[in-house]
N, C-alpha and C positions, 0 to 999 in steps of 0.2 A: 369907526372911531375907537381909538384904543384907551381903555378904561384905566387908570391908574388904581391899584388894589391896595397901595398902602405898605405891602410885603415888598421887603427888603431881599432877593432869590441870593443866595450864596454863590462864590463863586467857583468855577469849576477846579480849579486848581490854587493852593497857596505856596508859597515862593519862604521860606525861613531863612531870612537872611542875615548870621548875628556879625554886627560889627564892632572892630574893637582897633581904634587909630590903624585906620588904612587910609589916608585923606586921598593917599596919592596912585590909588588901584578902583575906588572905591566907582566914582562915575563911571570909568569901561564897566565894572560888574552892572553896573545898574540901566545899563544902555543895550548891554545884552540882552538883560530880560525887555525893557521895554519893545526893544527893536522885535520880538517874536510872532511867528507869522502865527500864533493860538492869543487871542487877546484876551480868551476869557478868564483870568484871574488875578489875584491879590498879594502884594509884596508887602510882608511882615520884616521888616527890617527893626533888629534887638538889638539898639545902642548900647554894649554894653558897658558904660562907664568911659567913653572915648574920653581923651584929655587933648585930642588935637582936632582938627576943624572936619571930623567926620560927621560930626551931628549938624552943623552947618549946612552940608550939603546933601542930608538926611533932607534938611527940611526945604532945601531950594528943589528940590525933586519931587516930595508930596505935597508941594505949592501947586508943580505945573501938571504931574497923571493923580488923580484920587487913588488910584489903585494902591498908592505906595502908602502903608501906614507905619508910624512909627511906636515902639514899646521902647521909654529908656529903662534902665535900671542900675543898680549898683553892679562895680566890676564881679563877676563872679564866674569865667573861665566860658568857654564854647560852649560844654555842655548843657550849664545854664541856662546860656542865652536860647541856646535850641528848644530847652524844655520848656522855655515860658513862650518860644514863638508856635511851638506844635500846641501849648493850650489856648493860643489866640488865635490860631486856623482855621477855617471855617469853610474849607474847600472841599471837594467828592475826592479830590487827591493832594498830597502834599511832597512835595522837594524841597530837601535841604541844600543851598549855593555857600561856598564861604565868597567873603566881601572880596577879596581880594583874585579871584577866580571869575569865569565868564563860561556861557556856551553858546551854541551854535542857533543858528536865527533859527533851524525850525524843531529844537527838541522838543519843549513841549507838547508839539502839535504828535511832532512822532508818536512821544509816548502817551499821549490820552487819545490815539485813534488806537494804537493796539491793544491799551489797556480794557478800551471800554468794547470793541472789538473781541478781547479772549478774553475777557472779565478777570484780569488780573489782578492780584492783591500785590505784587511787586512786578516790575520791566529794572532790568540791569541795561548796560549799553556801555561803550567803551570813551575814554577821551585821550587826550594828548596833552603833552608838556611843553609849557612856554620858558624857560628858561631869563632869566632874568642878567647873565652875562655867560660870556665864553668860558667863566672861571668855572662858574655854579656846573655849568655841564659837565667839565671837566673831575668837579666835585663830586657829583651823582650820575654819572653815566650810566648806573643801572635802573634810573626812572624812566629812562626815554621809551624802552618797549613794556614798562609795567602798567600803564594801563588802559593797552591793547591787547585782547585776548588774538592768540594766533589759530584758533581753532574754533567754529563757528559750532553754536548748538543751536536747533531746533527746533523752532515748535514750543509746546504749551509742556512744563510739567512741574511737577511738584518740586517746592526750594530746597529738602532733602534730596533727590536727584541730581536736582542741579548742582548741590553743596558738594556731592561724590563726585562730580564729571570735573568739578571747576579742579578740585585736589591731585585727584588723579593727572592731569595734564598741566598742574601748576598755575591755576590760572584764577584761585581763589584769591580776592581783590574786597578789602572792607571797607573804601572808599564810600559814604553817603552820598555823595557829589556825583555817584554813579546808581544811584537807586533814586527811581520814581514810583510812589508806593500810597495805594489806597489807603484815605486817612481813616475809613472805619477799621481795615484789620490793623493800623496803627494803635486806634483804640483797644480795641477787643483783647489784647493782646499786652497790652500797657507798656507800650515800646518806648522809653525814656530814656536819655543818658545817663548814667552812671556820672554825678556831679564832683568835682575837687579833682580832678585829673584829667591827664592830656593824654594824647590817643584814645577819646571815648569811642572809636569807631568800632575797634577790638571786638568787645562783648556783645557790644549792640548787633554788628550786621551779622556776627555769629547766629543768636536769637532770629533776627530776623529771615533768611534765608531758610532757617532749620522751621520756621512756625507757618510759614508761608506753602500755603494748599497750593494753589497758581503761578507759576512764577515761569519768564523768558525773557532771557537773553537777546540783543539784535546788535548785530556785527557793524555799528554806527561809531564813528566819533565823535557826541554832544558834548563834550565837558572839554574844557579847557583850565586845567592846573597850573598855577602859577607857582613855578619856584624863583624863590627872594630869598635876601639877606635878613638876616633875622625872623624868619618863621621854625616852625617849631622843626621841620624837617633839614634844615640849615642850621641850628644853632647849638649842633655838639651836643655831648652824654650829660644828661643833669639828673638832680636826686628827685626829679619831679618825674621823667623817662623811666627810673627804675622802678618806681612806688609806681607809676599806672601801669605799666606791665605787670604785677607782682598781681593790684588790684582785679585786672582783668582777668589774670589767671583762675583768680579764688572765683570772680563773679561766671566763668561759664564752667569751673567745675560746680558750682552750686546750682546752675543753669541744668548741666545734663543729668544731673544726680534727678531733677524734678519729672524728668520723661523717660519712657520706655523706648527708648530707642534700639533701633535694628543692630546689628554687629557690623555690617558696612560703614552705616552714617559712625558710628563710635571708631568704628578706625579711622573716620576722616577726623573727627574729632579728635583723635588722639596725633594725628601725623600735624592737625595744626597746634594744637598744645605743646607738642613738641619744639617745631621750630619760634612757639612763642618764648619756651623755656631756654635756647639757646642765645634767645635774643635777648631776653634779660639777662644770664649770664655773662654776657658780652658785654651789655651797658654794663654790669655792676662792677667788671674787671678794669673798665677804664676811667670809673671813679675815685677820687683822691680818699687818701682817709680820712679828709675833714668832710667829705661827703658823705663818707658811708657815715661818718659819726651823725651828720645833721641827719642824714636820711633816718636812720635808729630812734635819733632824739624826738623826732615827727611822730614817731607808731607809738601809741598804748603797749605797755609790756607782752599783755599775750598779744599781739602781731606785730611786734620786733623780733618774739621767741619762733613764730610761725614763719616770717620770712625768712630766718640767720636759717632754719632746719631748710627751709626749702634752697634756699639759694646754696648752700655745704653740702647737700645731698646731690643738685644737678653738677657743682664742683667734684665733686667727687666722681660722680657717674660720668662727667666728663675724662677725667684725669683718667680713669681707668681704662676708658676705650681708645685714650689715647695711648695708654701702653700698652696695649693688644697690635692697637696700629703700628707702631712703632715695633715691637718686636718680628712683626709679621713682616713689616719693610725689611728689617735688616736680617731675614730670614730670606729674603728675595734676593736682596741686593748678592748675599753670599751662594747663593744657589745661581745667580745671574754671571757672578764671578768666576764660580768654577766649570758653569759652561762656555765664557770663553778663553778659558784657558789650556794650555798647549797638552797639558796630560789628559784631560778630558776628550778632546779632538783625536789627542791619541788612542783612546781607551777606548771612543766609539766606533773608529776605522778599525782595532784590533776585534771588539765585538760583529762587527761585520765579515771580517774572515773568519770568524769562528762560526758563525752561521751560517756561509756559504762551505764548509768544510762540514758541517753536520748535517746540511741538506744532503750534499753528495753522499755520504753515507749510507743516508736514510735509504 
């Protein structure tokens, strides 16, 4: 006879699902996770403010599975919505999905047999891009192999490790939608988004990968990205693009300043700072001037003063190496000139008779 105790057991895994007017992505995302061959867990799905019929079918869903519960709230960006469904979690591990995104019928199961298996505090794993028309591909053709690693790692080891292997061969990937990560070192560690800005993933998976004792990799496709019109990856350079790069910059130099880190893990850290600094420069080039004006008018004076130095400084460091480049080319170009040219050919067949005439000497 099986005794009923009263105790409510937690369940093994929480699903953070925030959504914000996807009406028309939103049931594939949520048929994914149902469809999972791991049943044991819970869909926190964080209406954040929808204004179109996604909270509708929020609630036609936690009608028909209990598993599915809903938090609404006011609009207030991904990151948000993330940090109030990781404090409604109640799972031994937790995964962030966006709504509009799906994965593979048996990820779950993958990653809580190998987590619980090497007791891992994070499992990474690889997905693919769905493409939303022939245009969009056309448009980002260079998403299709970014987020499949081409080089398999190993075994159990520490997220510093892994952070150097991933750098080194290019394969360093801050996608959350590819992290399955124990919700106690979530805690311990106070792993939150960075709120008011897009691309929160930046800073966070930085932290996370660099704080993580246990951490692998498995050479799987579970995630499936969806690129669309209008997401934030399709929707061109805005003054929101340069203020969270700008944000995140500041948040993981204040990140490494707090640890004693190795000189490897700091070079990785520096070669990704790097190409983060390039990339903001780039957004903030193809900003109009009424952007850069609103973007300015947004910051408090001292961090309008801190970004103009930072952003003039990598302009410049850029500008520079771009005339080293540039003089070094047309240093080539003229050095490439004169050796194919007819006095040079001549100069080195006359060098050659001169050294067949000093040998025989010799």
């Amino acid at each position: 006879m099986k005794i009923n105790s009263g105790v409510t057991r937690n369940p093994a895994i929480s699903i953070v699902i925030p959504v914000y007017n996807v009406e028309r992505y939103l049931e594939e995302c949520l048929d994914s996770v149902l469809a999972q061959t791991e049943t044991d867990f819970e869909v926190i799905c964080v209406n954040d403010g929808s204004t179109d019929d996604s909270r509708d079918i929020l609630e036609k869903y936690s009608k028909s599975d209990k598993r599915i519960h809903i938090i609404d709230k006011k609009n207030g960006g991904l990151s948000s919505a993330r940090n109030a469904g990781f404090n409604a979690a109640k799972g031994e591990y937790l995964y962030y999905l966006d709504s509009d995104d799906k994965i593979r019928i048996d990820t779950l199961q993958i990653c809580k047999d190998i987590s619980d298996s090497e007791q891992l505090d994070v499992v990474y794993f690889d997905g693919l891009v769905i493409y939303e028309s022939k245009e969009l591909r056309e448009l980002k053709p260079n998403l299709d192999d970014y987020l499949s690693r081409t080089k398999p790692y190993y075994g159990v080891t520490s997220g510093s490790d892994l952070f150097i292997d991933n750098v080194t061969n290019w394969h360093y990937r801050t996608s959350v939608c590819m992290q399955f990560c124990r919700r106690r070192f979530l805690i311990e560690n106070t792993m939150f988004f960075y709120e008011g800005i897009i691309m929160e993933d930046i800073d966070y998976s930085l932290r996370l990968i660099l704080l993580a004792k246990r951490a692998m990799h498995i050479s799987e496709k579970l995630f499936f990205r969806r690129v669309r019109y209008g997401s934030i990856t399709t929707s061109g350079i805005s003054i929101q693009e340069v203020y969270s790069r700008y944000i995140s910059l500041k948040q993981i130099q204040l990140f490494f300043h707090q640890y004693n880190f190795s000189k490897d893990i700091l070079l990785s850290i520096k070669e990704v700072v790097r190409m983060l600094q390039i990339a903001l420069l780039k957004a903030y080039r193809k900003t109009t001037e009424e952007q850069k004006q609103a973007l300015i008018d947004m910051m408090c004076i001292p961090e309008a003063l801190d970004f103009l130095l930072i952003v003039e400084s990598l302009a410049e460091e850029r500008s520079i190496n771009y005339e080293l480049r540039r003089n070094l080319n047309e240093k080539v170009e003229i050095l490439n000139s004169i050796k194919s040219s007819r006095s040079y050919s001549f100069a080195r067949k006359l060098m050659q008779v001169f050294t067949k005439c000093k040998r025989l000497i010799d």
